[in-house]
C-alpha positions as CSV (number, residue, x, y, z in Angstrom):
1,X,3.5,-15.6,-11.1
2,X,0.5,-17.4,-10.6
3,X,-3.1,-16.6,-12.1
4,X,-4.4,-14.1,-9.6
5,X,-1.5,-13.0,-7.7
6,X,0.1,-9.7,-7.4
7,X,4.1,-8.8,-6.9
8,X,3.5,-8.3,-3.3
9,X,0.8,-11.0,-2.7
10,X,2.2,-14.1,-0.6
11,X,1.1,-17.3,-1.1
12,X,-0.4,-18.8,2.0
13,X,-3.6,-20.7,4.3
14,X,-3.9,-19.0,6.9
15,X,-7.0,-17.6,8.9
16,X,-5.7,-13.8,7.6
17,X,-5.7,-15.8,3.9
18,X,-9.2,-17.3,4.3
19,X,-10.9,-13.8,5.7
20,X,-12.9,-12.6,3.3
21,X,-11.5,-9.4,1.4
22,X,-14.3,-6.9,1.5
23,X,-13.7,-7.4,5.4
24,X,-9.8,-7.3,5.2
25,X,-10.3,-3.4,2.7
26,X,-12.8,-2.7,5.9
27,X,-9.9,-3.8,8.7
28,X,-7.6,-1.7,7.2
29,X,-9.6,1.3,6.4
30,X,-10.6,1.4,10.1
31,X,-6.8,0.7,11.7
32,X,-5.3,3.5,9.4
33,X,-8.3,6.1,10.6
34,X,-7.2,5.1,14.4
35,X,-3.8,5.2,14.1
36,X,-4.3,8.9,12.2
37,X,-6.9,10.4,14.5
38,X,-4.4,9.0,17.9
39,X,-2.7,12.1,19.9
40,X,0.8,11.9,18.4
41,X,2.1,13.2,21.8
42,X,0.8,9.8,23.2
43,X,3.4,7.0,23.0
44,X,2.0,3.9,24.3
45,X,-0.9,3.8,22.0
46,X,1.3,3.6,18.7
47,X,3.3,0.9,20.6
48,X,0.2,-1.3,20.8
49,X,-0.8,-0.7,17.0
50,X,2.8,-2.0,16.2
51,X,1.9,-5.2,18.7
52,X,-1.8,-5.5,16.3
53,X,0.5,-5.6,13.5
54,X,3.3,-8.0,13.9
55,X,0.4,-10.5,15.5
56,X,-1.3,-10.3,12.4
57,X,2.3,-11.3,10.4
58,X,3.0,-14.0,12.9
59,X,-0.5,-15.2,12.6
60,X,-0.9,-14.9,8.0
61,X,3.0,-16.7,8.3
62,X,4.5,-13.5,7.0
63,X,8.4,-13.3,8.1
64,X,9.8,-9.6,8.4
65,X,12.5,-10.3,6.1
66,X,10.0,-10.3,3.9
67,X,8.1,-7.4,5.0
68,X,11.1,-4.8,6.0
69,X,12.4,-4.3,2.8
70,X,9.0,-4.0,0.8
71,X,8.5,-1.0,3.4
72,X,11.8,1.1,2.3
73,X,8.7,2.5,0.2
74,X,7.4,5.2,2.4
75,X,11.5,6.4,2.9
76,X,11.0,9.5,0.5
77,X,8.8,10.5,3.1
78,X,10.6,9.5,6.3
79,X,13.2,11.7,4.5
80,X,11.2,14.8,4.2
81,X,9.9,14.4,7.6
82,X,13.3,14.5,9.3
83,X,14.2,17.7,7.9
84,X,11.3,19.0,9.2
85,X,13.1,20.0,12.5
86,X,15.1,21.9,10.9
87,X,12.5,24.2,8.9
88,X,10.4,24.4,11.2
89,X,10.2,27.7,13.7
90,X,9.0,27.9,17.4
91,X,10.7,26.7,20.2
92,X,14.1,25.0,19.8
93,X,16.3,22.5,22.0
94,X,19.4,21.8,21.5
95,X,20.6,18.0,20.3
96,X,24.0,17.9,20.0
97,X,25.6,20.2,17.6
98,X,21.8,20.4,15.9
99,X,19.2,23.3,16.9
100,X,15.8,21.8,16.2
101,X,12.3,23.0,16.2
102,X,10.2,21.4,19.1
103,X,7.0,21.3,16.9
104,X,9.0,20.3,13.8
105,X,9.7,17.4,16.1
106,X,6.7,16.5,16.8
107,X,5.8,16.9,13.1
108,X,8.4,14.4,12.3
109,X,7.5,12.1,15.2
110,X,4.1,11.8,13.7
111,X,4.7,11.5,10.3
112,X,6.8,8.7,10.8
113,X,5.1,6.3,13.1
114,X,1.8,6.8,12.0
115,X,3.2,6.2,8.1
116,X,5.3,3.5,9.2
117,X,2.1,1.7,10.9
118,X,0.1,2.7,7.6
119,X,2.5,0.8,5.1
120,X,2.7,-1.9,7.6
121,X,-1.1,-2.4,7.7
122,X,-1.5,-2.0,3.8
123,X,0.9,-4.2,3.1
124,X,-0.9,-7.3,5.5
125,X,-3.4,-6.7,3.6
126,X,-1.6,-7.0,0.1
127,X,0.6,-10.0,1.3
128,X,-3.2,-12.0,2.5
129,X,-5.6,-10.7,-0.1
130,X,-4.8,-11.9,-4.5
131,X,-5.8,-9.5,-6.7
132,X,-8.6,-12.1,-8.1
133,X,-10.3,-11.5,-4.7
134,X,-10.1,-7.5,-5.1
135,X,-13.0,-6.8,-7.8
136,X,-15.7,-8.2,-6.1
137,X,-14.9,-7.2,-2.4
138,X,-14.9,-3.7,-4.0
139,X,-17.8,-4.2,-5.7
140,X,-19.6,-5.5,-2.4
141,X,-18.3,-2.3,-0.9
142,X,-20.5,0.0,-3.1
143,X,-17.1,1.2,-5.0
144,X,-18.2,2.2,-8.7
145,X,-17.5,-0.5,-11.4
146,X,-15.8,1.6,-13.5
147,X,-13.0,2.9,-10.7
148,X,-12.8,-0.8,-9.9
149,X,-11.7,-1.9,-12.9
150,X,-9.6,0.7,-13.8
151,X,-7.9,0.1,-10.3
152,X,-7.7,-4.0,-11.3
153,X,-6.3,-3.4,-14.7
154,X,-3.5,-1.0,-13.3
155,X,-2.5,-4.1,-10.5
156,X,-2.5,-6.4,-13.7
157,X,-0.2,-4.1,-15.9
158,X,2.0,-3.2,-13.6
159,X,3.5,-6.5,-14.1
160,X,3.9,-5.8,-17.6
161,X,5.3,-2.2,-17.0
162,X,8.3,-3.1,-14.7
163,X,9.3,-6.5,-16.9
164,X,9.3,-3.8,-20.0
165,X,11.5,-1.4,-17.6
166,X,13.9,-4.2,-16.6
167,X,14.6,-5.3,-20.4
168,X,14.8,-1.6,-20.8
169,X,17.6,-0.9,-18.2
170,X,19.5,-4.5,-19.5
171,X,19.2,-3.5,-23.3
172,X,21.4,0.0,-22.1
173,X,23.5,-2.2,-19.5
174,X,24.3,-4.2,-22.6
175,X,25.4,-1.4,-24.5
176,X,27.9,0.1,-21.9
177,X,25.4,2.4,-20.0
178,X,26.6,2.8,-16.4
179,X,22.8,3.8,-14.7
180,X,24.6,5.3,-11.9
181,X,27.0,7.7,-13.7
182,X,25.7,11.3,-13.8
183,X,26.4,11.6,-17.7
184,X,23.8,9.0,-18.3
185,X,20.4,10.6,-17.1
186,X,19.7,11.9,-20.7
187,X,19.4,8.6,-21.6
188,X,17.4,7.5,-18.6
189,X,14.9,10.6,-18.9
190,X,14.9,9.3,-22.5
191,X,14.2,5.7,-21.6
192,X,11.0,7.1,-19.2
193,X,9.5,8.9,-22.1
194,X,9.6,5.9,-24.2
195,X,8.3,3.5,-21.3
196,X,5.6,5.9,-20.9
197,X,4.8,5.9,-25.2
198,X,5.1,2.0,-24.8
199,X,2.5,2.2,-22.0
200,X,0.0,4.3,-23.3
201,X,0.3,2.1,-26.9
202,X,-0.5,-0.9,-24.8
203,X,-3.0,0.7,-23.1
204,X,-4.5,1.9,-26.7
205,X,-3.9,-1.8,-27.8
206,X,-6.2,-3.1,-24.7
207,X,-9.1,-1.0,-25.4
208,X,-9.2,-1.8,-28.8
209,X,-9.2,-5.4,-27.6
210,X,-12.0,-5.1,-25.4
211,X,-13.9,-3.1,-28.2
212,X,-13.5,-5.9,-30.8
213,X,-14.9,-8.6,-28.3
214,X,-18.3,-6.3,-27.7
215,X,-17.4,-4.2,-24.5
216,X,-19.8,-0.9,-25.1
217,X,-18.3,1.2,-21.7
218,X,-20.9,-0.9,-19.2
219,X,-19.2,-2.8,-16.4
220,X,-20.5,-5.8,-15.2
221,X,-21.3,-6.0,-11.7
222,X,-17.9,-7.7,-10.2
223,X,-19.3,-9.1,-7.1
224,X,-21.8,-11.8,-8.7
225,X,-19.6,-13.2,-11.8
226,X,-17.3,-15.8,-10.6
227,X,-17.1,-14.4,-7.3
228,X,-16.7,-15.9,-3.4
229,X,-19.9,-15.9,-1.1
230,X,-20.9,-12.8,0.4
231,X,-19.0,-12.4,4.2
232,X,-21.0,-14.0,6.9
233,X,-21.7,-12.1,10.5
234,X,-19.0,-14.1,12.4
235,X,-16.4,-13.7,9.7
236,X,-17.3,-9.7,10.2
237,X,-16.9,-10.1,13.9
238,X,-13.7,-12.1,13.7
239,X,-11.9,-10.1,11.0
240,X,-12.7,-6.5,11.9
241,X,-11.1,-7.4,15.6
242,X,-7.8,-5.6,15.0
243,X,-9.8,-2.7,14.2
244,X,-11.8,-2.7,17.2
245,X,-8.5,-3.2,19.3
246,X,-7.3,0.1,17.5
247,X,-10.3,2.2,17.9
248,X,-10.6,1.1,21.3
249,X,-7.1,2.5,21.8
250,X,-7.7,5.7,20.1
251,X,-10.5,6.6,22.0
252,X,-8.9,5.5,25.4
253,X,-5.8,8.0,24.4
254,X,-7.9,10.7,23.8
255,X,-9.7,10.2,27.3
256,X,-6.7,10.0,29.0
257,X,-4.7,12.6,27.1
């Protein structure tokens, strides 16, 4: 992996590459709050949200076989939203052999699509935006230098944590553990609590590192060591355009509602 790079960064130069990241953070902070505060009983507006976002993947080069599976993420929660139908009380309607709740759907129905359009969003931003570029668009955004670097050194050593993880689960493979037999999840729950000692060693390590080479708890202001010029008014204008398309759209649902 590349200096500056993250596992779901992809390489590339185009205009979603080039925008500047404090706008891109901006972009997607704005797109999430419209697609949240839209009417979930309102169809049409989620459809052009989904339209925003697959322009913006045609447009950075990103392919959604590379995208789809990086989104099976959220599918814990797409699970515990479709049972909601079924725990949920108030009117019911019949589908098929299943009785479900009316508002449950609903529920369901907006936990999904607005999620679904949330991961997508999050992860443009992840696949256009290295994690070299993160400190100091954070910084520029008035987030506190401490929570920024604890949020870069977590991107960084999560690297480290799965490759320790993966020669983890081959060292048991090796010995004749079968991960998916039920016998075996003492020694996984076993293998967790030492990845989790391992981490917090190296995270002991680290500090240590950073107290030998003079680091007294100040952190340096991110946005003027090393970093990109500051965003210019056009490149504001330019980026933050799928944000104003999806306000736009949450405001005209609400009028029309």
């Amino acid at each position: 992996m590349g200096a500056g790079a993250h596992p779901l960064y992809r390489h590339g130069d185009s205009a979603v590459h080039r925008a500047p990241a404090e706008v891109k953070v901006v972009c997607l902070l704005v797109f999430v709050l419209a697609v949240v505060a839209t009417p979930r009983e309102m169809f049409w507006p989620f459809a052009i949200y989904a339209l925003i976002v697959v322009c913006l993947w045609r447009l950075a080069n990103i392919p959604l076989r590379w995208v789809l599976p990086r989104m099976l993420i959220e599918a814990p929660f797409l699970v515990l939203a479709l049972l909601l139908p079924l725990a949920e009380g108030g009117d019911r309607v019949q589908v098929g052999s299943l009785n479900l709740s009316v508002a449950g759907l609903w529920a369901a129905w907006g936990i999904v699509v607005k999620g679904t359009l949330g991961v997508a969003a999050a992860l443009t931003l992840a696949a256009s935006t290295s994690s070299a570029e993160l400190p100091a668009a954070l910084s520029r955004l008035g987030v506190p230098a401490v929570v920024t670097s604890v949020l870069v050194l977590m991107i960084r050593y999560i690297d480290l944590l799965a490759a320790e993880a993966g020669r983890m689960r081959m060292a048991r493979i090796s010995r004749g553990d079968s991960p998916r037999a039920l016998h075996q999840a003492r020694a996984i729950a076993t293998g967790i609590g030492a990845l989790f000692l391992r981490s917090y060693e190296r995270g002991e390590r680290v500090y240590h590192s950073m107290l030998s080479r003079g680091f007294d708890g100040a952190v340096p202001d991110l946005a003027v060591i090393g970093a990109p010029p500051r965003a210019l008014a056009r490149q504001w204008v330019a980026t933050l355009t799928p944000a104003v398309a999806a306000v736009t759209v949450s405001i005209s649902a609400w009028l029309i509602r």
